[in-house]
N, C-alpha and C positions, 0 to 999 in steps of 0.2 A: 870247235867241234861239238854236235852236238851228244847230247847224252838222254838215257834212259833212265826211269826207275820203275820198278813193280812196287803191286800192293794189292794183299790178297785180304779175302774174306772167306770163311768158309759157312753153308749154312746148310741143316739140313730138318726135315719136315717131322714133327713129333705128335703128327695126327691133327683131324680136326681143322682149324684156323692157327694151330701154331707151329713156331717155326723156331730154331736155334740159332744165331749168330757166332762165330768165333772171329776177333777180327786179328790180324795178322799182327799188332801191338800187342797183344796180349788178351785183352779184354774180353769177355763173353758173356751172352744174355738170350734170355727169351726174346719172342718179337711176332709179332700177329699184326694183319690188315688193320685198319682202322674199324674203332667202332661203324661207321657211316655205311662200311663194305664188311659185313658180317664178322670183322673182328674181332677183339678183345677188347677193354680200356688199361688204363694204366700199365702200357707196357710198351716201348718201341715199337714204331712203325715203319713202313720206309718213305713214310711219306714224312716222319718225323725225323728221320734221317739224312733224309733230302735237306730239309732244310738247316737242319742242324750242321750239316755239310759244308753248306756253305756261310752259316753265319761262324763258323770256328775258324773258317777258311780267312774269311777278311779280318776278323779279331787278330787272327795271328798275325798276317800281313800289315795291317795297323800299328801294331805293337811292331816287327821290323821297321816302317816306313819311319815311326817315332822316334825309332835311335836314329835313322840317318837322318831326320829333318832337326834334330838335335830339341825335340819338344820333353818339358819335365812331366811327364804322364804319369795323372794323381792315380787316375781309373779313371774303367772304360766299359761298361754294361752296354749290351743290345740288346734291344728286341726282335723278333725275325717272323713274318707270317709269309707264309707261301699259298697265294691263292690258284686252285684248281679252278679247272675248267671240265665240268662233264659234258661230253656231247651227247645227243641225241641215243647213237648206234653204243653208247658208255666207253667210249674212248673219253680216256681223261688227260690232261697237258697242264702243267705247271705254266700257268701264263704270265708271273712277275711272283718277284720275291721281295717283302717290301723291310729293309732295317731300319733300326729306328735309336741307334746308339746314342749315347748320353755319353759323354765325353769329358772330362775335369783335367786341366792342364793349370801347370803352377806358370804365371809371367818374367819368374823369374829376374823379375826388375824391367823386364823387356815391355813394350808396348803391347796391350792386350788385343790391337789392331791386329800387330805382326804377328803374335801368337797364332790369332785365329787364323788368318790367311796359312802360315804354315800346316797348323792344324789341317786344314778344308784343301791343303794340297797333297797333306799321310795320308788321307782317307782316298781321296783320289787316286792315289800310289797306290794304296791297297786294295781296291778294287779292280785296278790296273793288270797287277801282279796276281793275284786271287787263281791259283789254278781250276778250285773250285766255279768260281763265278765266270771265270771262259769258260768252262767245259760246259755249261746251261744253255740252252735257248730261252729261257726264262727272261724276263725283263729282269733286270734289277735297279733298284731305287734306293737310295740311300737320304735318310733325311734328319741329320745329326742335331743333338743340340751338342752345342759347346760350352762349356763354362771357365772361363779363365781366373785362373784364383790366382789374389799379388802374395 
């Protein structure tokens, strides 16, 4: 059967180009358009949250598919760039979201082959699974390095 879950944000306008976030975990912050769209710098955007969205999305997913692929995961850093598309009339579209994770797994005595193929099948899993990275029409691309340490 299936099932639900909610998850709220609350945000409200503090003049100007800025904006308040409360997010329903607790957390809360300023947040303003991007510099490029009369924004602010240095401070949360949603366009920085977009992306941020979904590279926490697959990190974590990652990190599950890793217990179940039974990999010794050293660490696991990403990098995330989400390229925009401005149109003409300034409608804009997230057209690919590109990661770029750096991955360190121990072989545990195991063949550094096997590791990696498991490895390049958690990532898979987790992009899989990623509710984040379904909920997109974004492209996504995933382009790992792996490093297998004996």
């Amino acid at each position: 059967m299936s099932q639900t879950a909610t998850y709220h944000t609350d945000v409200s306008w503090k003049g100007e180009h800025w904006g308040h976030i409360q997010f329903g975990n607790g957390p809360d912050m300023d947040f303003s358009a991007p510099p490029d769209a009369q924004g602010h710098p240095g401070v949360l955007t949603p366009e920085d949250a977009f992306v941020a969205a979904a590279n926490t999305c697959i990190m974590m997913m990652f990190i599950w598919a890793s217990e179940r692929f039974k990999l010794n995961l050293i660490s696991y850093d990403c990098h995330a760039d989400g390229t925009k598309l401005i149109e003409l009339d300034r409608t804009e579209i997230f057209t690919h979201l590109r990661f770029t994770p750096i991955i360190r797994i121990s072989s545990g005595g195991e063949s550094p082959k096997a590791v990696e193929t498991r490895t390049r099948r958690a990532l898979q899993a987790a992009q899989k699974y990623s509710l984040v990275a379904n909920s997109v029409k974004s492209e996504i691309v995933i382009e790992p390095k792996i490093e297998i340490v004996p």
